[in-house]
Gaussian input, Z-matrix of N, CA and C with variables (Angstrom, degrees):
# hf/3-21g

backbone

0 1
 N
 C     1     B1
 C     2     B2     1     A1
 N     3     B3     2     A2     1     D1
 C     4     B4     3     A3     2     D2
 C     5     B5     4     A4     3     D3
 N     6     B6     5     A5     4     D4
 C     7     B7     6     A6     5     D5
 C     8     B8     7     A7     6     D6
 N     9     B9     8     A8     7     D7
 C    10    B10     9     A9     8     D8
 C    11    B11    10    A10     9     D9
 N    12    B12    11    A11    10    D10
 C    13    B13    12    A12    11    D11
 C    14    B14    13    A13    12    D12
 N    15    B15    14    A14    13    D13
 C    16    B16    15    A15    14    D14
 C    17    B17    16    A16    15    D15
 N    18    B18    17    A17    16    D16
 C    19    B19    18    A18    17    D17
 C    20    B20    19    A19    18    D18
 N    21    B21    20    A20    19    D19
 C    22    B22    21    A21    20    D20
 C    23    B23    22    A22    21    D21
 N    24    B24    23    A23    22    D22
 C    25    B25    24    A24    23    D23
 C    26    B26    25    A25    24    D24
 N    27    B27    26    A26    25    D25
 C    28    B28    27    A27    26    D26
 C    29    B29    28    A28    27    D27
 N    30    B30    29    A29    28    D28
 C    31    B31    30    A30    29    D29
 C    32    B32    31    A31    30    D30
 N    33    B33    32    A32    31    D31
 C    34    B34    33    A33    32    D32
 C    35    B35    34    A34    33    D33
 N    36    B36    35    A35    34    D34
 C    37    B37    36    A36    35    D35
 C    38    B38    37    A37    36    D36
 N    39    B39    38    A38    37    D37
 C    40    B40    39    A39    38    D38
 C    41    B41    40    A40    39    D39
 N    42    B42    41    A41    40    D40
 C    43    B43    42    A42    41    D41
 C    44    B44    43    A43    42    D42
 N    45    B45    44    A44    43    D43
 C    46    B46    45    A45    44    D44
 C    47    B47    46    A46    45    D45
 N    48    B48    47    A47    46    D46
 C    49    B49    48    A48    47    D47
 C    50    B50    49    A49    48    D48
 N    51    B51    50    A50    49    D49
 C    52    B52    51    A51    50    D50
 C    53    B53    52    A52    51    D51
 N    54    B54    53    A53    52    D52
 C    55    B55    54    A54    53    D53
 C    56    B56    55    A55    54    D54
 N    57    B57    56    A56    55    D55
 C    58    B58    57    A57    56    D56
 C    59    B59    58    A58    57    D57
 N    60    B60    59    A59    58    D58
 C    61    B61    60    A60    59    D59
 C    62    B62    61    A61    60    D60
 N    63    B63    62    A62    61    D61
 C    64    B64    63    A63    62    D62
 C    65    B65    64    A64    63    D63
 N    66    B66    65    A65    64    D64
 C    67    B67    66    A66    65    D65
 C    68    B68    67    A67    66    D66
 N    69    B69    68    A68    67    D67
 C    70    B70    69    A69    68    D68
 C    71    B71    70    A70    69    D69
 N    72    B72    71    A71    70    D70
 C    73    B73    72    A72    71    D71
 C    74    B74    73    A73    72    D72
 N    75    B75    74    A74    73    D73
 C    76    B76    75    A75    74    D74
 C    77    B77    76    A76    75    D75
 N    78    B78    77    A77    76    D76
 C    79    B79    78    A78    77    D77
 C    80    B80    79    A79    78    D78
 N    81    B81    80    A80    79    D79
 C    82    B82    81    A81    80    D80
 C    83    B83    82    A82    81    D81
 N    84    B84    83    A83    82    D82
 C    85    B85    84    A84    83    D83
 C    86    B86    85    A85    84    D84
 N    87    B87    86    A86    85    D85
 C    88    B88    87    A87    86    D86
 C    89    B89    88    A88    87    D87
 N    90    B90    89    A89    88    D88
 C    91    B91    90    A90    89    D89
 C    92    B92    91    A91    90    D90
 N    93    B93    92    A92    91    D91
 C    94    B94    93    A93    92    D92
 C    95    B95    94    A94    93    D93
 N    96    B96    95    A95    94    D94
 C    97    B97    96    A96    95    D95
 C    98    B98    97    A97    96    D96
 N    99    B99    98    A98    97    D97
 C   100   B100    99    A99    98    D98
 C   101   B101   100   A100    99    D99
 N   102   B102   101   A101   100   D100
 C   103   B103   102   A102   101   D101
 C   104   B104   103   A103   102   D102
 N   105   B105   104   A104   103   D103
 C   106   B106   105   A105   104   D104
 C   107   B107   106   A106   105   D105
 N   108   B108   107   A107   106   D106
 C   109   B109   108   A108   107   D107
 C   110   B110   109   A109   108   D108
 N   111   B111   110   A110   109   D109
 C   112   B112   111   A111   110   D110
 C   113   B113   112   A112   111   D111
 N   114   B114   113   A113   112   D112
 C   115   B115   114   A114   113   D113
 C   116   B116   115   A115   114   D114
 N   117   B117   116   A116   115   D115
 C   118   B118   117   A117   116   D116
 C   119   B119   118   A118   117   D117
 N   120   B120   119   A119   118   D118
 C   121   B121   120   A120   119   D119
 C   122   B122   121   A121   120   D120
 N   123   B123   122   A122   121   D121
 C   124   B124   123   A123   122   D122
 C   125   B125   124   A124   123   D123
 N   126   B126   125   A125   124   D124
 C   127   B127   126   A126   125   D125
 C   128   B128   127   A127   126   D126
 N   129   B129   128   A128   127   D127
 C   130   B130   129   A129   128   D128
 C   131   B131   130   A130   129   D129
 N   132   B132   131   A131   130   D130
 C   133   B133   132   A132   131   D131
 C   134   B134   133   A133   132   D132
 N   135   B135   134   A134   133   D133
 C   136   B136   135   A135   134   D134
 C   137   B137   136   A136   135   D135
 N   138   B138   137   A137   136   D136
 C   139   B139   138   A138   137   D137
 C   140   B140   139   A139   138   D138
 N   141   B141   140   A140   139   D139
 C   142   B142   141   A141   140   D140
 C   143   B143   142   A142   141   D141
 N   144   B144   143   A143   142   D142
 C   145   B145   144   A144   143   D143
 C   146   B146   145   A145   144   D144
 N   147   B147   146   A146   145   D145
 C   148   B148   147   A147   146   D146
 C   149   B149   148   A148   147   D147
 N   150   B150   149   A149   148   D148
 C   151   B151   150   A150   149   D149
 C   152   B152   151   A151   150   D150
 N   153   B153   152   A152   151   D151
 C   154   B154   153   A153   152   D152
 C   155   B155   154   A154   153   D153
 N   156   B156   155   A155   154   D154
 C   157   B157   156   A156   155   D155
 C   158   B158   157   A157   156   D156
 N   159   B159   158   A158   157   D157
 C   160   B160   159   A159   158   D158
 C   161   B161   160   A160   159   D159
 N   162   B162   161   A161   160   D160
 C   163   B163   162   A162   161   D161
 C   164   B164   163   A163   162   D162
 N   165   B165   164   A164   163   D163
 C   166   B166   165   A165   164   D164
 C   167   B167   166   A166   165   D165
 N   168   B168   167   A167   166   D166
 C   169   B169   168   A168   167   D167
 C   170   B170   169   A169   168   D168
 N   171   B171   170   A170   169   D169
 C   172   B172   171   A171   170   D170
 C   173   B173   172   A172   171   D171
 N   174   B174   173   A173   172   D172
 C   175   B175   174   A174   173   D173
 C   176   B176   175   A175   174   D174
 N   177   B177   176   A176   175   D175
 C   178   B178   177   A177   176   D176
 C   179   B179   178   A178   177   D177
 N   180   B180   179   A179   178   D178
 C   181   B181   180   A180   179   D179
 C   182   B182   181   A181   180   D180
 N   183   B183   182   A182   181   D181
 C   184   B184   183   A183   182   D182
 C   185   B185   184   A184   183   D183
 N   186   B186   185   A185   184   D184
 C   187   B187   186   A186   185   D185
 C   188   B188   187   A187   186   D186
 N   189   B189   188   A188   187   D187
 C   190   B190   189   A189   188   D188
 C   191   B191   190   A190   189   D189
 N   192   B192   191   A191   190   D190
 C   193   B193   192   A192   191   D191
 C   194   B194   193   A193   192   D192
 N   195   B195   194   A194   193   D193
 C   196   B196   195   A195   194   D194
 C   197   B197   196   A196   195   D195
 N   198   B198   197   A197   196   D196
 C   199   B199   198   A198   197   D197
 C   200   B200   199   A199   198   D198
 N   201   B201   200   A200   199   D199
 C   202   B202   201   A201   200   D200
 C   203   B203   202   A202   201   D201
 N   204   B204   203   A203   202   D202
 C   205   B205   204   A204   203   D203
 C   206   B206   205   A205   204   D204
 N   207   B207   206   A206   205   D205
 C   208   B208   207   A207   206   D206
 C   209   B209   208   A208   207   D207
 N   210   B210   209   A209   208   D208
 C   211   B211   210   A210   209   D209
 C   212   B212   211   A211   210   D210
 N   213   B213   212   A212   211   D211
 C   214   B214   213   A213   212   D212
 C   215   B215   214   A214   213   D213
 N   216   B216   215   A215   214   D214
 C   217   B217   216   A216   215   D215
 C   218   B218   217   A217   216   D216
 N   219   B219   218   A218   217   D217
 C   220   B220   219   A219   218   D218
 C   221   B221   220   A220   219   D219
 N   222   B222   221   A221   220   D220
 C   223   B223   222   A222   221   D221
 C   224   B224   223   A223   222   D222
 N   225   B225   224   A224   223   D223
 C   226   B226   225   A225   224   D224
 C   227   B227   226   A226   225   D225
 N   228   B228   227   A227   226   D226
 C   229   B229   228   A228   227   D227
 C   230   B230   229   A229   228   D228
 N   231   B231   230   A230   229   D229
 C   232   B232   231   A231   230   D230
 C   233   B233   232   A232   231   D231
 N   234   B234   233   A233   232   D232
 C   235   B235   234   A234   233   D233
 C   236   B236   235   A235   234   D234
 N   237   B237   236   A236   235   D235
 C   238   B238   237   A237   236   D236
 C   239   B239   238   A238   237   D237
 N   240   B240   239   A239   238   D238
 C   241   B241   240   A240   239   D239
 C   242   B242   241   A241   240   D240
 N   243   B243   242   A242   241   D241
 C   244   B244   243   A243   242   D242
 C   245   B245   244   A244   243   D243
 N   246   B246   245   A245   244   D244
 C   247   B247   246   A246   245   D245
 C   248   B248   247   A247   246   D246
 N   249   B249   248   A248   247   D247
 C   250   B250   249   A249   248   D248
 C   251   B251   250   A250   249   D249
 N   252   B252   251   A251   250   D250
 C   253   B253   252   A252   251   D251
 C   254   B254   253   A253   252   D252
 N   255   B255   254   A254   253   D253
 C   256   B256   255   A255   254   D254
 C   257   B257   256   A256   255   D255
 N   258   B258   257   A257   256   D256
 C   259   B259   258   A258   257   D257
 C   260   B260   259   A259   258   D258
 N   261   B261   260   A260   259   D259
 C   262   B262   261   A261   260   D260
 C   263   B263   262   A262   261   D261
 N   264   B264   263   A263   262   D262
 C   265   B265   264   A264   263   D263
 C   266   B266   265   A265   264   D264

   B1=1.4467
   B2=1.5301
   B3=1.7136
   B4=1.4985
   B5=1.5907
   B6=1.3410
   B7=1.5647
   B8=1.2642
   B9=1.6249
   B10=1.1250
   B11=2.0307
   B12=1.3812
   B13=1.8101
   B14=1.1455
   B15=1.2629
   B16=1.5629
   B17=1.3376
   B18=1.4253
   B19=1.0825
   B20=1.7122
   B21=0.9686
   B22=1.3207
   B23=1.5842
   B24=1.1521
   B25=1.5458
   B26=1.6099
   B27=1.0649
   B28=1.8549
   B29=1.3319
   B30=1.9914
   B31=0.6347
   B32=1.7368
   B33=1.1090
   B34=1.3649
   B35=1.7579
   B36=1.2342
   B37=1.6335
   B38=1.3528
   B39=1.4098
   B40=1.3758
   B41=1.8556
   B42=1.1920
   B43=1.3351
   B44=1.8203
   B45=1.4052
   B46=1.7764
   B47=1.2896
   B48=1.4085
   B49=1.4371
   B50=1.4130
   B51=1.5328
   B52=1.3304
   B53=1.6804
   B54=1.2832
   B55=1.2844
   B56=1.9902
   B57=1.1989
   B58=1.6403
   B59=1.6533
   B60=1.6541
   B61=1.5953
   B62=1.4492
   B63=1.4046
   B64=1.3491
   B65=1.5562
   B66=1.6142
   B67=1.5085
   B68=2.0379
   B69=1.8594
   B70=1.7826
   B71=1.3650
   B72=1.4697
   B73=1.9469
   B74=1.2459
   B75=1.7978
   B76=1.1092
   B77=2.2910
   B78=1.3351
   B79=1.0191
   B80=1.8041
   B81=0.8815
   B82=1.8562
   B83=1.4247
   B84=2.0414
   B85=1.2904
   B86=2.3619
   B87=1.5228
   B88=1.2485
   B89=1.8334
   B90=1.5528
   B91=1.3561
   B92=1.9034
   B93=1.3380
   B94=0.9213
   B95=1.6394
   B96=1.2351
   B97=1.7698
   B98=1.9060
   B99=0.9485
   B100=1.5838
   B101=1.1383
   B102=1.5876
   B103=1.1289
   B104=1.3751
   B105=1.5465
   B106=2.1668
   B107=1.8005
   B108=1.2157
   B109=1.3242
   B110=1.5373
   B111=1.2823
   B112=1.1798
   B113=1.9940
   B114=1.2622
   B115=1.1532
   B116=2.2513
   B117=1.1972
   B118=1.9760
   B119=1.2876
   B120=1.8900
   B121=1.2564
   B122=1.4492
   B123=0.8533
   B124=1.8233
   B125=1.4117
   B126=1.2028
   B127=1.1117
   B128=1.7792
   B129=1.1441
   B130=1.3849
   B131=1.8081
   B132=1.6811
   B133=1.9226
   B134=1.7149
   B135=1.1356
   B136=1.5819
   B137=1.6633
   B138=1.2390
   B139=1.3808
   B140=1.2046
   B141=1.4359
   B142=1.3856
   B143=1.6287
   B144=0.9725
   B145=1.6110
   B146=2.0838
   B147=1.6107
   B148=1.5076
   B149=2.1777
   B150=1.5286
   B151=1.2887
   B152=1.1950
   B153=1.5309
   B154=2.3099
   B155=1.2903
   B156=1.1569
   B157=1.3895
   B158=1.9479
   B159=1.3512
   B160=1.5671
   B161=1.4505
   B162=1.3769
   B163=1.5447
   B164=1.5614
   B165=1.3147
   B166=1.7216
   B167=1.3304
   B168=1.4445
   B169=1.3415
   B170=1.4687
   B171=1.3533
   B172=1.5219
   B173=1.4859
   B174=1.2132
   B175=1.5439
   B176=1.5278
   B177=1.5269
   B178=1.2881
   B179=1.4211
   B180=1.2288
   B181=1.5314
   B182=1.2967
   B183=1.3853
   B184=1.4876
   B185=1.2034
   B186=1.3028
   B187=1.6569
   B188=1.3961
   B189=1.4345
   B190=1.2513
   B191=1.2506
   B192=1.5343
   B193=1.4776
   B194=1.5940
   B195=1.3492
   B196=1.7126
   B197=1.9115
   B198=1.1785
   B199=1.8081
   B200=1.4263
   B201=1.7233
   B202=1.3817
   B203=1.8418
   B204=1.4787
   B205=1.5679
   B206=1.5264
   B207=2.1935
   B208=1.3412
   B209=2.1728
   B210=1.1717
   B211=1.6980
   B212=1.5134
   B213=1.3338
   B214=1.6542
   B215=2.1566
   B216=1.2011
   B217=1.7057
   B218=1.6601
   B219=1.3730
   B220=1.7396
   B221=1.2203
   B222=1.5408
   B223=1.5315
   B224=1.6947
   B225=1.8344
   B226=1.1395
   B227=1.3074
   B228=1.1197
   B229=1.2744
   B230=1.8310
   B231=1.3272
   B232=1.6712
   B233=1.2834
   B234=1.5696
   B235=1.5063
   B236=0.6691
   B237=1.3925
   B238=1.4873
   B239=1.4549
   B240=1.0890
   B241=1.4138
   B242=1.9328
   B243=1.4039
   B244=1.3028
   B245=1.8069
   B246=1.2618
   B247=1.3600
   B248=1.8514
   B249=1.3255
   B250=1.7818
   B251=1.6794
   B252=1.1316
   B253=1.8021
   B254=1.3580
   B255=1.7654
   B256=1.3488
   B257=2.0265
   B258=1.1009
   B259=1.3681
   B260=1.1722
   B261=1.3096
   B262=1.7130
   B263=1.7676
   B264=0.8603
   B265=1.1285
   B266=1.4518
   A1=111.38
   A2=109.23
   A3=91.42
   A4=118.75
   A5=115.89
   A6=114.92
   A7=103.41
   A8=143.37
   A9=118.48
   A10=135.86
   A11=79.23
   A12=94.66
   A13=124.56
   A14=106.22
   A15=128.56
   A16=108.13
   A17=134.46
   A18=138.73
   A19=95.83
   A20=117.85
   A21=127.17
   A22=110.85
   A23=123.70
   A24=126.78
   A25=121.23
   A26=88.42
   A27=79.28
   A28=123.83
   A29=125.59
   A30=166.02
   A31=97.15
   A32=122.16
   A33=129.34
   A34=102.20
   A35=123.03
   A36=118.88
   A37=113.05
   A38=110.57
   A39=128.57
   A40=108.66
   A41=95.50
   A42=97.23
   A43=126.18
   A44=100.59
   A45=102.00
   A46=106.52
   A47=145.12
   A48=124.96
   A49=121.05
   A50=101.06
   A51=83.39
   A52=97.68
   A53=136.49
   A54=167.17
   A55=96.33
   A56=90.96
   A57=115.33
   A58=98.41
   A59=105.84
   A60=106.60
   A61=94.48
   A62=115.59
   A63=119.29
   A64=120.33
   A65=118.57
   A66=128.13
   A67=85.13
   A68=77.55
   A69=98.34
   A70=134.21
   A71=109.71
   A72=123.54
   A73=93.20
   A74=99.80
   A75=83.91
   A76=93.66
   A77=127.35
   A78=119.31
   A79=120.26
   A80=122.09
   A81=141.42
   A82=95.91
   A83=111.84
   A84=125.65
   A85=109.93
   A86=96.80
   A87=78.77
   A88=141.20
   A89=113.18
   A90=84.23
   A91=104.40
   A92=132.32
   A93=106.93
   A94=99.78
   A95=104.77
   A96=111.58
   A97=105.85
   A98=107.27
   A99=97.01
   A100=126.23
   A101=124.38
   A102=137.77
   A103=113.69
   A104=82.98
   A105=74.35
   A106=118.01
   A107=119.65
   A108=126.39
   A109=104.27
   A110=135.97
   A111=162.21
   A112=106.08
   A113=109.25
   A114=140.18
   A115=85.86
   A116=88.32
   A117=88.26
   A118=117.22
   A119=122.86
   A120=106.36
   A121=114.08
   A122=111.82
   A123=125.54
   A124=109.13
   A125=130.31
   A126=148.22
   A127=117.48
   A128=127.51
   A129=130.68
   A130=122.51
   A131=90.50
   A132=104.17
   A133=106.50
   A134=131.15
   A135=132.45
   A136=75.07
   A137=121.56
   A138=138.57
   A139=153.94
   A140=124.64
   A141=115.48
   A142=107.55
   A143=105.85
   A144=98.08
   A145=121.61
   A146=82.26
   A147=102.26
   A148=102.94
   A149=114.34
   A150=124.81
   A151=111.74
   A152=91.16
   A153=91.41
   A154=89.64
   A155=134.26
   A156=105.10
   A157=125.14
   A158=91.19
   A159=126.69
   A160=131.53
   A161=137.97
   A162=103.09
   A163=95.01
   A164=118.75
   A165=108.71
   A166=96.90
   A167=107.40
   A168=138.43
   A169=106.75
   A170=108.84
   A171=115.14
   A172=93.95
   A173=125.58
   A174=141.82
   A175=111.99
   A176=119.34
   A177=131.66
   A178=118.92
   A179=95.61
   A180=86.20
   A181=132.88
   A182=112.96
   A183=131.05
   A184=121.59
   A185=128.12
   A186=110.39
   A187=111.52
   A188=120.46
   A189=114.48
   A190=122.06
   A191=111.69
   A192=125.59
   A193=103.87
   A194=116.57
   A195=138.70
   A196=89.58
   A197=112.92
   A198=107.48
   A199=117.80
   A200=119.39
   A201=117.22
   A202=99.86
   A203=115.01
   A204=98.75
   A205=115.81
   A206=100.49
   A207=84.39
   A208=117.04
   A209=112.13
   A210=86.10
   A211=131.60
   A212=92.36
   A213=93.79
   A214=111.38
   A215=65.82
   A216=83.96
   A217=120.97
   A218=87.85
   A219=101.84
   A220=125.35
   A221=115.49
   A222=118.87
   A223=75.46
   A224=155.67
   A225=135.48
   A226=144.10
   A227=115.85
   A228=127.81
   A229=96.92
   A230=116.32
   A231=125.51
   A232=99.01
   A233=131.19
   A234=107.21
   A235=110.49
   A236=164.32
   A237=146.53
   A238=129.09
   A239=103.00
   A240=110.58
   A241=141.93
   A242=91.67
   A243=116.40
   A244=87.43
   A245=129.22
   A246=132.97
   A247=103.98
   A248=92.74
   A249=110.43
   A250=102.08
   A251=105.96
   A252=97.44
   A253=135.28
   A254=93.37
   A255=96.92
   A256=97.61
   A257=128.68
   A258=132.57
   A259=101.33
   A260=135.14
   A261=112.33
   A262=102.38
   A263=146.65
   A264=140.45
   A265=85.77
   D1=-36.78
   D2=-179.81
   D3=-80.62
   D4=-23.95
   D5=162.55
   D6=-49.69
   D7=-71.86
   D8=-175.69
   D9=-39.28
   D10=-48.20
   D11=156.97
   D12=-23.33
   D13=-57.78
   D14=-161.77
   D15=-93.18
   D16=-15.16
   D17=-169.19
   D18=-95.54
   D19=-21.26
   D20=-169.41
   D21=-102.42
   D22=-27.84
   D23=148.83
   D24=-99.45
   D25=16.62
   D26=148.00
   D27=-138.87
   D28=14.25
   D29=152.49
   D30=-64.61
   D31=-79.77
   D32=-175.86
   D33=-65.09
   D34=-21.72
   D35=170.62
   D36=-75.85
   D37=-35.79
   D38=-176.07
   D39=-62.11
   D40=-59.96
   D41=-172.38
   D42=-75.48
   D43=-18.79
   D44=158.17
   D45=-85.34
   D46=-9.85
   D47=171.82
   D48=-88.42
   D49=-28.66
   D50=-176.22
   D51=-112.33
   D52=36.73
   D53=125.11
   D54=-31.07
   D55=-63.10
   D56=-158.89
   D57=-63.17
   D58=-39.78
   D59=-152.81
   D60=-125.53
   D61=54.00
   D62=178.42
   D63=-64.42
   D64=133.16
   D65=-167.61
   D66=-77.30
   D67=156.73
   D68=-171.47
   D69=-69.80
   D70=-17.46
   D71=143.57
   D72=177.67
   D73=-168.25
   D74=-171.89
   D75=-141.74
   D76=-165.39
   D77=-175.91
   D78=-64.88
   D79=148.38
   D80=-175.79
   D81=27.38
   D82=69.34
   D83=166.37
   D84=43.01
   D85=27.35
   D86=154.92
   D87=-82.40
   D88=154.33
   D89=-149.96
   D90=-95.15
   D91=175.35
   D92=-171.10
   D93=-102.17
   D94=179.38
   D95=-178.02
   D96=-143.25
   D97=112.84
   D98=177.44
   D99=-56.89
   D100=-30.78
   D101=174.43
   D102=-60.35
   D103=-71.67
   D104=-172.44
   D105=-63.21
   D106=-21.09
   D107=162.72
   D108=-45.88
   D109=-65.46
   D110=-172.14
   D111=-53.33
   D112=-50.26
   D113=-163.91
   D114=-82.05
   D115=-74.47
   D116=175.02
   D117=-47.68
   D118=-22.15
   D119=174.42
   D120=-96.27
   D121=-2.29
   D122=176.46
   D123=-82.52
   D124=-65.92
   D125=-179.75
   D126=-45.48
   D127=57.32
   D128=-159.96
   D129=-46.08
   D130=-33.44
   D131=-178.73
   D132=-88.53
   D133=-34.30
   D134=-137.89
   D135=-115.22
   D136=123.69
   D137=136.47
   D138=-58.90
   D139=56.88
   D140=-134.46
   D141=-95.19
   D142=-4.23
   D143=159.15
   D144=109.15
   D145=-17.03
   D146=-164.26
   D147=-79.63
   D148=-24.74
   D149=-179.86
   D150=-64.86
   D151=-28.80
   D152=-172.06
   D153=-103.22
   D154=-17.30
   D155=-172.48
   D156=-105.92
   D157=6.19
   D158=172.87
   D159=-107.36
   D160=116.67
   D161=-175.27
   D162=-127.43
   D163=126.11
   D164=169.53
   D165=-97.46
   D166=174.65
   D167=-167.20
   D168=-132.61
   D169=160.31
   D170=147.15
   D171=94.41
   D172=-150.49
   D173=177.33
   D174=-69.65
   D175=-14.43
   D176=150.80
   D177=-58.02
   D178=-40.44
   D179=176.62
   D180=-87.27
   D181=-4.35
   D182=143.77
   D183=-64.94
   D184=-39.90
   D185=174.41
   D186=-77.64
   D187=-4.38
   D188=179.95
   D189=-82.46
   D190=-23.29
   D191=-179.87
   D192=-77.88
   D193=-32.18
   D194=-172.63
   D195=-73.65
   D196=-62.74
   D197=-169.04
   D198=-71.89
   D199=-18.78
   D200=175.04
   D201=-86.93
   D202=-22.76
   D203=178.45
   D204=-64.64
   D205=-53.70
   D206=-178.40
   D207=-81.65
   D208=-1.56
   D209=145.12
   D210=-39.48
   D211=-73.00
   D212=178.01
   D213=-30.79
   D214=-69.77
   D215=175.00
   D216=-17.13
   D217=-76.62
   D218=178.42
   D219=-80.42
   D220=-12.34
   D221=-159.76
   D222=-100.01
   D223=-33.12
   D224=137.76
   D225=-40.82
   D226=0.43
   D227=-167.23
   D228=-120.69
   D229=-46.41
   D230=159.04
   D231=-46.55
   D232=-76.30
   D233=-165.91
   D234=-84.47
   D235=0.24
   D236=137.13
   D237=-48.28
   D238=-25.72
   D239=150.96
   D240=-91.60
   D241=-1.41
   D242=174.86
   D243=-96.45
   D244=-51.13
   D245=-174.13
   D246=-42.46
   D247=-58.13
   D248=-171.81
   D249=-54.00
   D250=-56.26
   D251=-176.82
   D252=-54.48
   D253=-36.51
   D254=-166.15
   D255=-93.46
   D256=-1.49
   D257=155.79
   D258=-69.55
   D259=-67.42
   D260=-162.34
   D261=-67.42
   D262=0.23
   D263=-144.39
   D264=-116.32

């Protein structure tokens, strides 16, 4: 439960910072979204397309390296604990 927690406030950290420090466009006038950008770097399995087709810079691009690590992080710690339940069960 607290990995989910956390996925959900840094999801919402994610997306007002780099909200703030938005990259300069992106290919055949797609538009950008902080969220799902935010949401694609969290999300370690699901590819959503918005990482390659966006690039921030600057101190953005440090939290981005910071929100795809702890994805990994928590989105292992989510199914391993999704693993545990549905075994005893």
């Amino acid at each position: 439960m607290w990995a989910v927690l956390w996925l959900l406030v840094l999801t919402a950290l994610g997306a007002v910072v780099i909200s703030l420090n938005p990259p300069a466009g992106g290919p055949d006038g797609t538009a950008f979204n902080p969220l799902v950008y935010t949401m694609d770097l969290l999300i370690p399995i699901v590819d959503i397309g918005h990482e390659r087709a966006f690039g921030v810079s600057g101190r953005a691009q440090w939290l981005a390296y910071v929100l795809t690590a702890m994805g990994w992080i928590l989105f292992t710690a989510v199914a391993g604990a999704l693993t545990r339940t549905v075994h005893r069960s």
